[in-house]
C-alpha positions as CSV (number, residue, x, y, z in Angstrom):
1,X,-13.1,-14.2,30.9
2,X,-12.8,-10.3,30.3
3,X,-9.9,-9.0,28.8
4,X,-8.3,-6.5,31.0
5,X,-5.8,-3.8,30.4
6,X,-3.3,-5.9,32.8
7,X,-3.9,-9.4,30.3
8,X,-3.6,-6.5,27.2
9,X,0.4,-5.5,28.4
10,X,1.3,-9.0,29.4
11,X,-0.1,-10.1,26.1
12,X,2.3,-7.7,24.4
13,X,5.0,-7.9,26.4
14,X,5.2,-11.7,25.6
15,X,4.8,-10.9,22.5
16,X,7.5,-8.6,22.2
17,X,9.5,-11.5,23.8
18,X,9.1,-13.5,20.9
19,X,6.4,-16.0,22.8
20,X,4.0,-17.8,20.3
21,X,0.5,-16.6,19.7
22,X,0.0,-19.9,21.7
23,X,2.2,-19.7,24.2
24,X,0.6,-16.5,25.1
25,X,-2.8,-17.9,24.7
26,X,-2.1,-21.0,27.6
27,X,-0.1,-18.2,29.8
28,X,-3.1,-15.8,30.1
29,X,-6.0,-18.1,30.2
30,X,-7.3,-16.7,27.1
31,X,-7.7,-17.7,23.7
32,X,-5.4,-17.4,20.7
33,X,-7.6,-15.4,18.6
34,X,-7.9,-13.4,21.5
35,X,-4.4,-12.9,22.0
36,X,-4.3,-12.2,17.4
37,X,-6.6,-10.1,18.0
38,X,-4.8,-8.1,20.6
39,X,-1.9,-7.7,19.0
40,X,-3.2,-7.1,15.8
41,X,-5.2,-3.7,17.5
42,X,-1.9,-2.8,18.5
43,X,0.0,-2.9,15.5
44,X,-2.9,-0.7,13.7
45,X,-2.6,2.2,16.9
46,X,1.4,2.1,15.9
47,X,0.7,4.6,12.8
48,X,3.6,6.1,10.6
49,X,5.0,9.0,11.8
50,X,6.8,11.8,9.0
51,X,10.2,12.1,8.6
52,X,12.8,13.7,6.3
53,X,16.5,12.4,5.6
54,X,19.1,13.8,7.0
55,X,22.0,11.7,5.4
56,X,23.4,8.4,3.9
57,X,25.6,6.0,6.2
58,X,28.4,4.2,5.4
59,X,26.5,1.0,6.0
60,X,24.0,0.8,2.5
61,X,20.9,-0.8,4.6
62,X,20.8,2.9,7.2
63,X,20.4,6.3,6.9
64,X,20.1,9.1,9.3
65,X,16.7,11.0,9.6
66,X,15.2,13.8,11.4
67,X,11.4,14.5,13.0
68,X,10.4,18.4,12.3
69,X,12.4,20.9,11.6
70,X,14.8,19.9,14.5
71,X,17.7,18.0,12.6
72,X,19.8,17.5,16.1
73,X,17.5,15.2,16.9
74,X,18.0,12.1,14.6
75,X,17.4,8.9,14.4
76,X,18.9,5.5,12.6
77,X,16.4,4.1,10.2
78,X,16.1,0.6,8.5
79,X,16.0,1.0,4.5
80,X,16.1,-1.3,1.2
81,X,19.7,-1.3,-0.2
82,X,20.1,0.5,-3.4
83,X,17.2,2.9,-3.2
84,X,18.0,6.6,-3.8
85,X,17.2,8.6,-0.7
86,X,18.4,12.0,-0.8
87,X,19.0,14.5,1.7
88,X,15.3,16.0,2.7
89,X,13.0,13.4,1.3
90,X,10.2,12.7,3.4
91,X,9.3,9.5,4.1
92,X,7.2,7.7,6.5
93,X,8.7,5.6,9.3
94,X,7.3,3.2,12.2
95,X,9.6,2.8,15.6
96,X,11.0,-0.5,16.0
97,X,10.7,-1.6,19.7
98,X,14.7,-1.9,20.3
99,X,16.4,-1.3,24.3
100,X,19.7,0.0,22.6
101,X,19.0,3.4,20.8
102,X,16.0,4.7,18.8
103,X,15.6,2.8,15.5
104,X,13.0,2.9,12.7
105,X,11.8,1.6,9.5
106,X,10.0,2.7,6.7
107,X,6.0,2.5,6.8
């Protein structure tokens, strides 16, 4: 069977839905190292993307950063508790696939 661009996005899709590399597997007729290997060439395209710090939140596991030089447009990002990050450090950050509001994690 050839792996089309329509099985690729309902591969993901599932997968972003929490389904099992199996599940997936028996729900597009292909096989699970099919469906492994799909994903896996997705997660490598999803490459860091730079960042700076634009403050500490109350809440020790967040802080605010900005993209650029354009600090009103800031994000929530996902950090180890207890690490020093001061205002204007770069860092590098992957998106986390969330409905709500923009949210990111370090790389």
């Amino acid at each position: 069977m050839k792996i089309t661009d329509q099985i690729r996005k309902q591969v993901l899709a599932n997968r972003e839905q929490g389904f099992s590399y199996a599940k997936i597997a028996k729900a597009t007729g292909i096989s699970r190292s099919s469906v492994i290997t799909i994903i896996k060439d997705h997660q490598i395209k999803d490459l860091p993307i730079h960042a700076k710090v634009l403050k500490i939140c109350p809440n020790p596991r967040i802080i605010l950063i900005y993209f650029g030089d354009q600090k009103e447009n800031f994000a929530k990002c996902v950090i180890r508790a207890g690490m020093n990050y001061p205002q204007g450090k770069s860092l590098e950050v992957k998106k986390v696939d969330t409905s709500a509001e923009p949210l990111y994690r370090l790389a």
